[in-house]
N, C-alpha and C positions, 0 to 999 in steps of 0.2 A: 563475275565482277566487271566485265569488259561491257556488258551492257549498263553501265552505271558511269561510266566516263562522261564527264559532261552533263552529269544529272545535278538537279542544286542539292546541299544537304540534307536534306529533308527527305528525298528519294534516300539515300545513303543509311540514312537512320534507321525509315524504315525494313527495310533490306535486315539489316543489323540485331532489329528487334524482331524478325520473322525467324532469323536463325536463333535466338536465345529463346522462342518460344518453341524450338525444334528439338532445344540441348543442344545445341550446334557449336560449342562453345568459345572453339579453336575459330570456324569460319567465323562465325559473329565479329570477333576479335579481330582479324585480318581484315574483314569489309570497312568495322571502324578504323583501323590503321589507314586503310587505303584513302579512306574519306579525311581525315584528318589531313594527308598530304596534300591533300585536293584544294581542301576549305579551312586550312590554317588553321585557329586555336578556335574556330568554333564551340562553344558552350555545352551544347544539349550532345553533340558527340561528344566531346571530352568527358562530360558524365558517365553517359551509356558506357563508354571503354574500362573506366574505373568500377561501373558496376560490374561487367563480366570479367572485367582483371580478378574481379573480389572474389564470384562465383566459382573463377577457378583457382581459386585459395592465392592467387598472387598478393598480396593484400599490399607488400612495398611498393608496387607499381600501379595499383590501384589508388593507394593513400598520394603516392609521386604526383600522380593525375591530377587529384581533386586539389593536393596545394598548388602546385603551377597554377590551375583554373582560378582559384582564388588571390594568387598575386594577381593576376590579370585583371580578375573580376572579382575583386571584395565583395561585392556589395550580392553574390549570387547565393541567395538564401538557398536554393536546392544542393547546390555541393558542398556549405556548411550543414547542413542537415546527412547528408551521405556520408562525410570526414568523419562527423563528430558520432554515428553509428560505428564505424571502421574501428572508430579508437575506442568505442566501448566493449566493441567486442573482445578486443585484446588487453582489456583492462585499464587503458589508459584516461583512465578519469579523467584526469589534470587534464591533457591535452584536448579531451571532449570540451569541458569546460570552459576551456579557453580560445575554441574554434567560436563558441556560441558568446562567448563577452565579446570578440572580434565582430564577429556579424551583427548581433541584436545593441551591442554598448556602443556603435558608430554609425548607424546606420538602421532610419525610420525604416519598420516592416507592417506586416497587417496582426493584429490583435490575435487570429488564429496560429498564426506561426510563433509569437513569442508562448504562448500558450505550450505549442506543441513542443517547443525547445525547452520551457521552466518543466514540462511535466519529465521531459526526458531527463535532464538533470535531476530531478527529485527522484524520480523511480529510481537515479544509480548513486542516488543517496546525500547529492549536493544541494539539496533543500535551502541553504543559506544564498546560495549560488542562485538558483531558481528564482526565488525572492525578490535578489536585488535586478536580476535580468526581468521581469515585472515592473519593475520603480523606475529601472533605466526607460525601460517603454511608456511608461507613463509620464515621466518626465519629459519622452520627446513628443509628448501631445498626442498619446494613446488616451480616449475619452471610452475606451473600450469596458462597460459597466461590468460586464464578467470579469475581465480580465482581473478589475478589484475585488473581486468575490476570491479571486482562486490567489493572490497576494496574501489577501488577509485568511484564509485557511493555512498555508503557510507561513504565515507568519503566526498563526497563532500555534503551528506544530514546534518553532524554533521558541516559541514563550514571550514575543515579542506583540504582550496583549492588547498594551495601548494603541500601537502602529495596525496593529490589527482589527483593532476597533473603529480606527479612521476609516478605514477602508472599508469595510461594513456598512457601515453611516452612508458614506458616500452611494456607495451601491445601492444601495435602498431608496434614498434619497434622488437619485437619475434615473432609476427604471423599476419599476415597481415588480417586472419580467424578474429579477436577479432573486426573487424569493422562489422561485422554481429549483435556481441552481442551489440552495441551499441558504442564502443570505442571513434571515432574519436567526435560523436556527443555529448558525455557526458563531452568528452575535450573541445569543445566550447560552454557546458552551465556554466562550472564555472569559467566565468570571464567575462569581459567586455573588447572588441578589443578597440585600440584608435589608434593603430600605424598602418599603410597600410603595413608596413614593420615585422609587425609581424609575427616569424616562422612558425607557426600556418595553414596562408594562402596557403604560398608555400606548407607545408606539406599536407594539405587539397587539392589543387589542384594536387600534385602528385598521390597522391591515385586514384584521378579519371583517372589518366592513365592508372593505370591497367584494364591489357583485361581482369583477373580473378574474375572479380565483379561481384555479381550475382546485379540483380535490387534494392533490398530488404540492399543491402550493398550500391550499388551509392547513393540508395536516403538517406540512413543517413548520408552521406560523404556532399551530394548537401544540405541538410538542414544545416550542422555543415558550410558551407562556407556561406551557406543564411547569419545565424546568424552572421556571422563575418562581412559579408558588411554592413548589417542590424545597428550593432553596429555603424558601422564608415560613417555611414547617406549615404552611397553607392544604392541609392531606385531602381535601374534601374538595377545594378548587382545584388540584393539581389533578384528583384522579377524575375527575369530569371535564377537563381540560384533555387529556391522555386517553381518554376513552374515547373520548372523538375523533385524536388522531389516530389513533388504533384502525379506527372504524372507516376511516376513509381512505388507510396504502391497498393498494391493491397486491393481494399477495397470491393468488391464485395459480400461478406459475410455480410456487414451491409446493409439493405433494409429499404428506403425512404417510403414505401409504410408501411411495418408494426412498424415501429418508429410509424407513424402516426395512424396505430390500435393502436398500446400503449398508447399514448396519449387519443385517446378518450375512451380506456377500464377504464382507471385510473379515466376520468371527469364523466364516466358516474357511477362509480363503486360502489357497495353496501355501506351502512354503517357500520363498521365493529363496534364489544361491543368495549366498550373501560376497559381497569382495574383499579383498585385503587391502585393507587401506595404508596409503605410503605415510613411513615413517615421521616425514616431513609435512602432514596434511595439516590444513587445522581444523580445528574440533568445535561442530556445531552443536550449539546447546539449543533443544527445542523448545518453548515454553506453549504448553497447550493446555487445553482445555474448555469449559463452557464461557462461552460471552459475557464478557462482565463477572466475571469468577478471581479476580484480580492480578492477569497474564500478562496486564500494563505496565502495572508495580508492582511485578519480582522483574521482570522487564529491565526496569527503569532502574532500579535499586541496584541489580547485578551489573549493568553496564556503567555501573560509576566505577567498576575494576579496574584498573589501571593496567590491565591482561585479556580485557573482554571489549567488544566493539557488540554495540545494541544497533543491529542492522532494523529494527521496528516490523511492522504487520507485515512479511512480505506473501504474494502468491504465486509465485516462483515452485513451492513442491507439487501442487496438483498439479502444473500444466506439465510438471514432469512424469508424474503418474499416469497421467491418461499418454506418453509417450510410451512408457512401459506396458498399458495396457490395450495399446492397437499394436504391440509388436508379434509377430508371429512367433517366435521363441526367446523367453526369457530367459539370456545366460549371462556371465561374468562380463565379458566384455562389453554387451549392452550397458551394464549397470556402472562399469566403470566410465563410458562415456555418459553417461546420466550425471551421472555424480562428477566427473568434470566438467561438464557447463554449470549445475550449481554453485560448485566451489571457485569455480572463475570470478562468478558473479558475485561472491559471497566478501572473494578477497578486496572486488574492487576499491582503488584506493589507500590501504589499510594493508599492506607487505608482509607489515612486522608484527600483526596478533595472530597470537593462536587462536583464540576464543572467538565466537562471533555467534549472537543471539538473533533467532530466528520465531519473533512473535506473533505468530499466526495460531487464535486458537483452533480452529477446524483443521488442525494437523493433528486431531487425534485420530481421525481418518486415515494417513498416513504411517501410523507406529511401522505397519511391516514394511511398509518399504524403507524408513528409513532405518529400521536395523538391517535391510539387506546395501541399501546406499553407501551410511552409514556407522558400521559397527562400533568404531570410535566415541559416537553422540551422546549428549546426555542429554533425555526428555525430562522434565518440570512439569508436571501435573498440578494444576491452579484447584483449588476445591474452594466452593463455598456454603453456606446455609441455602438451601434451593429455594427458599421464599426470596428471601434477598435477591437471591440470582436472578430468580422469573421475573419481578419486581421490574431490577434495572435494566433487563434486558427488554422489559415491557415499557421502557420511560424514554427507550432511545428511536432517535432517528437514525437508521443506517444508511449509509449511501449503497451498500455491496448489494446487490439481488442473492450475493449467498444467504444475507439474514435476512430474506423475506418470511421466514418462518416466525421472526420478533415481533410479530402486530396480533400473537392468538394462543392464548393459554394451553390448546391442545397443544400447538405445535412446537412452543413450548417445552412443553413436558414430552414431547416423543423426541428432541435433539438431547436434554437435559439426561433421560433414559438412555440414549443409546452411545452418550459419552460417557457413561458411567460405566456402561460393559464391556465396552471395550478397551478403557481402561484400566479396567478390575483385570483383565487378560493381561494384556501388558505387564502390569505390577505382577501377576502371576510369575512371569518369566522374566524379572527382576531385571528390565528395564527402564523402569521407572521411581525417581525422587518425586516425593508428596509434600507439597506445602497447602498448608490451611490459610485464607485468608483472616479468620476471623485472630492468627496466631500471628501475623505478618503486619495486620493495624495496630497489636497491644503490645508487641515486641520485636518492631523491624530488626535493628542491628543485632540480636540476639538471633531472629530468625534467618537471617542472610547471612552471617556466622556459621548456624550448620549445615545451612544449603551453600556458600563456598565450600566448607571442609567437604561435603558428599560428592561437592562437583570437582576438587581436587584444583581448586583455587588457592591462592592467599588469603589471608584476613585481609579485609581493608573499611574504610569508614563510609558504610552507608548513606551517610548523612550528607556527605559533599558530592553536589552534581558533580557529574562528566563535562565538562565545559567545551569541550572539543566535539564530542559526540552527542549533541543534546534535542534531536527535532524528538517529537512526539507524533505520529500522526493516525491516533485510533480517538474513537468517541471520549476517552480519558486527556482528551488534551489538557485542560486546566488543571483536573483532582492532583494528576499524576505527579503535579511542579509542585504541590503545596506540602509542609510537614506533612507526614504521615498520620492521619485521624482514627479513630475509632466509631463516630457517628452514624456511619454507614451498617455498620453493625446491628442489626435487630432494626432495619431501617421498615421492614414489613410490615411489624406491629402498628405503626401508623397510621398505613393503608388496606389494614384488615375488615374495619368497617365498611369502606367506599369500594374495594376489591375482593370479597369474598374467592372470588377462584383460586388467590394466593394461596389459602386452607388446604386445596388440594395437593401441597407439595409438600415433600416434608421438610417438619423443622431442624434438619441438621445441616 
């Protein structure tokens, strides 16, 4: 350290960062102390210190750091970014949320950063919060044309369609680029067409004029017009509209062949210990199943419980699973710290529910670990008529590269297949509740009635949103807000003429 006296900070730094890239975690720490003496409240040390405070689980002296740094220096987007991680980890929602209104609500920053902060709040569930931190940046003269794409996505998961639609328009309208990030298509998931006359179409159809489209932009243009015919019972335009986008995702990166090792690694797969879970935990209800199988709305429906919190699509259990499955032996206390960073995350915010719904359908993937995670959970198996299914699941644009297999009737029917067997296993071993969707569109409160009683809920009235808990944010953003329908129902028959491969699924 004595060859560091008289160096400017920046030597000091790096010194600091050469021992945290050693593990060094004690010296790291003393060099920045030393430097700090040196060079007063310096910025970029006062961070590094607070990251290896954190490293070495001091987290009070870490978080101490980064508020001093930001009385100092409000305006230093890096240490509200660093604070507002510190306080997610520890559950502190609120206080994240309110690092990032301080930083981004007082103080113009760049379009990627508010970006980076609305997603961080969304992902831990402050969607309403994210939203307005978007508006606030817009308001301070952010001309940032994504930035309106990823507002009015959000704002259309909170149900706030009109404000949503502004925002759309807009984007579309300043950079023609914004129909890459999803634009045009997220303008035709929040609402329902009824007029052939609607601006919408013509604007939809212009776009594909342009010779500057790359593939990957026509086909969310040709899906957002599918959906527009689709709407207005057009089956013969919508399925040569959808056919073309089908035909242009590139999906080549997901393979039929190891879906299908997946599947039988899963049926054939060890038994894993299972934990005992504390008294005091609360109890995730899974809702899974195949895409578009109606996992939105029992979703949606159950978390109007005034005992349940609808946490939405999260992907939170794989990246636990593949922790599980690089670990060299699988025992209890692995799985109990597994299953306490889920349940950290799960709680965020939200103290006082037991219940908290976890809507990720590709968690049928998951059954055994989370009866070993677990054992408490109650899984939701979504069912529906597999024409139907293939159909909607055939009519969507995804953002996820999980569902790159939705653009190909084989592929298709090899995930449709292999959610069924291994849900047949499950239900084997009786843990798993079966809801029909075709029995949940003709008798919702009826059906959520004896899916509470099975889940060991209250009765309570279906029919009234959750007004507290209310973002949406899977491809069902619109259907999910509206009464509960029946139309969907035998919706194949339609497009039996113009899609014959539907035939190949069966009709139950």
């Amino acid at each position: 350290m004595a060859q560091l006296q008289g160096q400017p900070a920046a030597a000091w730094l790096e010194a600091g960062r050469a021992l945290v890239l050693e593990q060094d975690m004690e010296a790291a720490a003393a060099v920045l102390q030393a430097a700090l003496a040196q060079h007063g409240h310096d910025g970029e040390l006062v961070l590094a210190l607070a990251g290896v405070r954190w490293q070495m689980n001091d987290r009070a002296a870490a978080q101490l750091l980064l508020e001093n740094l930001l009385a100092r220096q409000p305006d230093h987007a890096a240490a509200s970014f660093t604070l507002a991680r510190l306080q997610l980890e520890q559950g502190h929602v609120d206080a994240a949320e309110q690092v990032f209104r301080d930083q981004f609500g007082r103080y113009r920053q760049g379009a990627d950063l508010v970006h980076r902060a609305a997603k961080m709040l969304a992902d831990a569930g402050r969607k309403q919060a994210a939203a307005e931190l978007c508006e606030a940046a817009i308001a301070m003269g952010s001309g940032d044309p994504f930035l309106h794409v990823y507002v009015a996505a959000l704002l259309g998961q909170l149900g706030e369609f009109e404000r949503s639609r502004g925002h759309y328009l807009l984007a579309l309208e300043h950079d023609p680029r914004t129909i890459d990030a999803g634009a045009a298509y997220g303008l035709a998931s929040i609402g329902r067409y009824t007029d052939p006359g609607h601006p919408d179409l013509a604007r939809f159809r212009a776009l594909l004029e342009r010779p500057d489209l790359t593939p990957a932009a026509r086909a969310s243009v040709l899906f957002a017009l599918g959906k527009a015919h689709d709407d207005l019972g057009d089956y013969a335009e919508a399925a040569a509209r959808l056919r073309e986008a089908n035909g242009l995702v590139d999906h080549r990166n997901w393979s039929r062949k190891h879906w299908r090792r997946l599947v039988e690694a899963r049926l054939a797969g060890l038994s894993l210990p299972q934990r005992a879970p504390a008294a005091t935990e609360c109890v995730p209800i899974f809702v899974v199943g195949a895409p578009r199988s109606g996992t939105t709305l029992v979703a949606e429906l159950l978390g109007r419980s005034a005992e349940t919190c609808n946490r939405g699509e999260l992907d939170w259990l794989p990246h636990l699973a593949e922790q599980v499955a690089r670990a060299p032996r699988v025992d209890v206390d692995l799985l109990d710290r597994v299953a306490a960073e889920y349940l950290a995350r799960l709680r965020q915010g939200e103290a006082g529910v037991r219940w908290f719904i976890d809507k990720q359908p590709l968690n049928f993937l998951q059954v055994d670990l989370i009866a070993a995670l677990f054992p408490q959970a109650r899984i939701v198996h979504c069912r529906r008529n597999e024409r139907d299914t293939a159909l909607s699941i055939w009519s969507q644009h995804f953002e996820s590269t999980e569902y790159r297999f939705a653009y190909d009737f084989a592929d298709i029917a090899a995930v449709l297949n292999g959610c069924d067997r291994l849900m047949a296993k499950a239900r084997g071993e009786g843990r798993v509740i079966e809801v029909r969707y075709e029995e949940l569109a003709q008798a919702p409160q009826a059906t959520i009635d004896g899916l509470a009683a099975s889940l060991g809920l209250a009765p309570f009235d279906a029919g009234v949103p959750n007004a507290v808990r209310g973002a949406i944010g899977t491809a069902s953003v619109w259907q999910a807000r509206q009464p509960v329908y029946t139309r969907a129902i035998g919706r194949w028959r339609g497009y039996a003429p113009f899609v014959p491969e539907l035939l190949r699924f069966a009709d139950q």
